[in-house]
C-alpha positions in Angstrom: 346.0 -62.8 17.3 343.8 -64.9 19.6 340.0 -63.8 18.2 338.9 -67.0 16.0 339.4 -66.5 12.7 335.9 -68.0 12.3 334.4 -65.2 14.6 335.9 -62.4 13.0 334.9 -63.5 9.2 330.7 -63.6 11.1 331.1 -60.3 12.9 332.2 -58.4 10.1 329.7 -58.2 7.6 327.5 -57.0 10.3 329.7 -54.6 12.3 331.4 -53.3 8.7 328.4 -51.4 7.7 327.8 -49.9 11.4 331.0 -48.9 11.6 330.9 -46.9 8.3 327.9 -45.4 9.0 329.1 -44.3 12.8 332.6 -43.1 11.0 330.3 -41.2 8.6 328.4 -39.4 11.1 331.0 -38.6 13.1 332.4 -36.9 10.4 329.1 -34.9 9.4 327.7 -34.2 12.9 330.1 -34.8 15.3 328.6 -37.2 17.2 327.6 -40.9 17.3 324.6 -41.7 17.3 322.9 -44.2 20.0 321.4 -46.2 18.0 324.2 -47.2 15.9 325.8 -48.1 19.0 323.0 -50.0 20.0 322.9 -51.7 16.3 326.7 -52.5 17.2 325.5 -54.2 20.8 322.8 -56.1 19.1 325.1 -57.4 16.6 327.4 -59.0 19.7 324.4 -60.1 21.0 322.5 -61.9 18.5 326.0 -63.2 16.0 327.4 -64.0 19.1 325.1 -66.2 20.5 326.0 -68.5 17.3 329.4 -67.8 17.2 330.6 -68.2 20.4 327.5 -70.4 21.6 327.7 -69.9 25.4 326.3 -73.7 25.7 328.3 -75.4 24.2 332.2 -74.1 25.1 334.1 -74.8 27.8 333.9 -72.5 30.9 336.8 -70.3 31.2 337.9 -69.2 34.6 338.5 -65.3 35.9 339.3 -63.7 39.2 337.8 -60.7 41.0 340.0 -60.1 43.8 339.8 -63.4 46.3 336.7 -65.0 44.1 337.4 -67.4 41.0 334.7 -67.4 38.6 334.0 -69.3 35.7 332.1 -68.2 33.0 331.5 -69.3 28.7 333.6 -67.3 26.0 330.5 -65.8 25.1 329.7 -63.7 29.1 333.5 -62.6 29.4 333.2 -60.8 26.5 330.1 -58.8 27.5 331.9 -57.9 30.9 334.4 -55.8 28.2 331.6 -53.9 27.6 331.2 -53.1 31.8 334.9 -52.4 32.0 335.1 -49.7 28.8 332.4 -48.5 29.7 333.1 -47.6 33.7 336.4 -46.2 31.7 334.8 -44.1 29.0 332.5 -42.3 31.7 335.0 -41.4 33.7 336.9 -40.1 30.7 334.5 -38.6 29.4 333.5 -36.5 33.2 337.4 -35.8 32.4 336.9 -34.0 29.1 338.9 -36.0 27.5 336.5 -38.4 25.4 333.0 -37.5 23.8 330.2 -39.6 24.9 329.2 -41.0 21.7 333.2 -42.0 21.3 332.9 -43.8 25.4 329.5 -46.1 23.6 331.1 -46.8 20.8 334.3 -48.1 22.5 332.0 -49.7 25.0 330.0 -51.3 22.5 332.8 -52.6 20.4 334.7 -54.1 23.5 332.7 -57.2 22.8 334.4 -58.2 19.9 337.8 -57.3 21.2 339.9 -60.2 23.0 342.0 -59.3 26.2 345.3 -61.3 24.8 344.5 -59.2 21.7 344.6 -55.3 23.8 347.9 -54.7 22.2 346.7 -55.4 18.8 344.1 -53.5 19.2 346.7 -50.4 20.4 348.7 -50.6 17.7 345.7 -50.7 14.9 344.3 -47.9 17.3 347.2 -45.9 16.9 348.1 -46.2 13.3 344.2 -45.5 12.4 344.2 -42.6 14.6 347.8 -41.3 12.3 346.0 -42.1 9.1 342.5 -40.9 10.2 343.8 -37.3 11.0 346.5 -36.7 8.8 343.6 -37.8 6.3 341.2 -35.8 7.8 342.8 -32.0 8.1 344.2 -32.9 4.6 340.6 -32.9 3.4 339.8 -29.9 5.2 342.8 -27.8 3.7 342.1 -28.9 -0.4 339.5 -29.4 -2.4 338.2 -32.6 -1.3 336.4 -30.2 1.2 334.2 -29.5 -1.0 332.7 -33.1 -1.6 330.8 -32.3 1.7 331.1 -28.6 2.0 328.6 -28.7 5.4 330.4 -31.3 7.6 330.8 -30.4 11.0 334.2 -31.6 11.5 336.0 -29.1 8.8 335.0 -26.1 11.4 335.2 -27.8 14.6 338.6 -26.3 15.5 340.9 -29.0 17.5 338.5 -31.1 17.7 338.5 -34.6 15.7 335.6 -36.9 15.0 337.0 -40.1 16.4 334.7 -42.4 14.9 336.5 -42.4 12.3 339.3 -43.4 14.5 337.4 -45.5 16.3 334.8 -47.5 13.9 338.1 -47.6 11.6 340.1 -49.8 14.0 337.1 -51.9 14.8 336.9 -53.3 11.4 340.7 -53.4 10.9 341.2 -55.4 13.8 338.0 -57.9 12.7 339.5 -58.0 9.3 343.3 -59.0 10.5 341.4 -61.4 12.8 340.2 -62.9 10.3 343.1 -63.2 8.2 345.4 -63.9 11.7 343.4 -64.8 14.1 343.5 -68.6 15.6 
């Protein structure tokens, strides 16, 4: 994985208890909140200004169409969040993502590296297996009643992807930090 080890073992403890809380409402309302979003955002922000000092690093070059730009670590990251972001809206006009789920990704492109996108899919997709299999277990036994008012047990086909989503967030900090450069 290319995300510094270093990085990854600062973001966590900060995005770890977003990303629970996000998963959690998700899972009780159906929807993510904007705030914890925005608490996500901050977190980028404010860590990464220490982390990935923009000041101090080299300057790493990028190309839109004909123009070569060169910008710190630290302001190609926050052009993730542009990208997922133009994506999610678009998908999300499409009926095919919630809006909460199109912030959230947006929000958590910033701590994602580009040479790390099929990482990221693969954590993605095995969270996704283990979310839902996990969830419509729940929802068929027992457990169910642990939280008997949730939205997501009587939400039909629908699935609360934050659980998905905040999941493979903090899986993909956490192998970072144990594989990351």
């Amino acid at each position: 994985m290319h995300i510094p080890a270093a990085a990854a073992a600062w973001f966590l403890p900060f995005v770890l208890p977003i990303c629970f809380y996000v998963a959690f409402t998700d899972m009780r309302e159906m929807r993510i909140k904007n705030h914890a979003v925005m608490a996500l955002l901050v977190v980028y922000l404010v860590v990464g200004l220490f982390v990935l000092p923009p000041w101090s690093g080299e300057w790493l070059p990028g190309t839109f169409g004909p123009v070569t730009v060169k910008l710190p670590l630290y302001a190609w990251q926050l052009l993730h969040i542009v990208v997922v972001l133009i994506v999610g809206i678009i998908l999300n006009a499409a009926g095919i993502m919630g809006a909460g789920d199109a912030k959230f990704c947006a929000a958590a492109a910033a701590f994602i590296w580009a040479s790390d996108f099929m990482w990221v899919f693969i954590i993605l997709s095995a969270t996704l297996l283990g979310a839902f299999c996990s969830h419509r277990l729940a929802k068929h036994t027992r457990l169910r009643q642990i939280a008997p008012h949730w939205d997501s047990w009587d939400r039909g086909k629908q699935f609360p992807m934050g659980l998905t989503l905040a999941g493979s967030l903090v899986a993909y900090l956490i192998l970072g930090i144990i594989h990351g450069s």
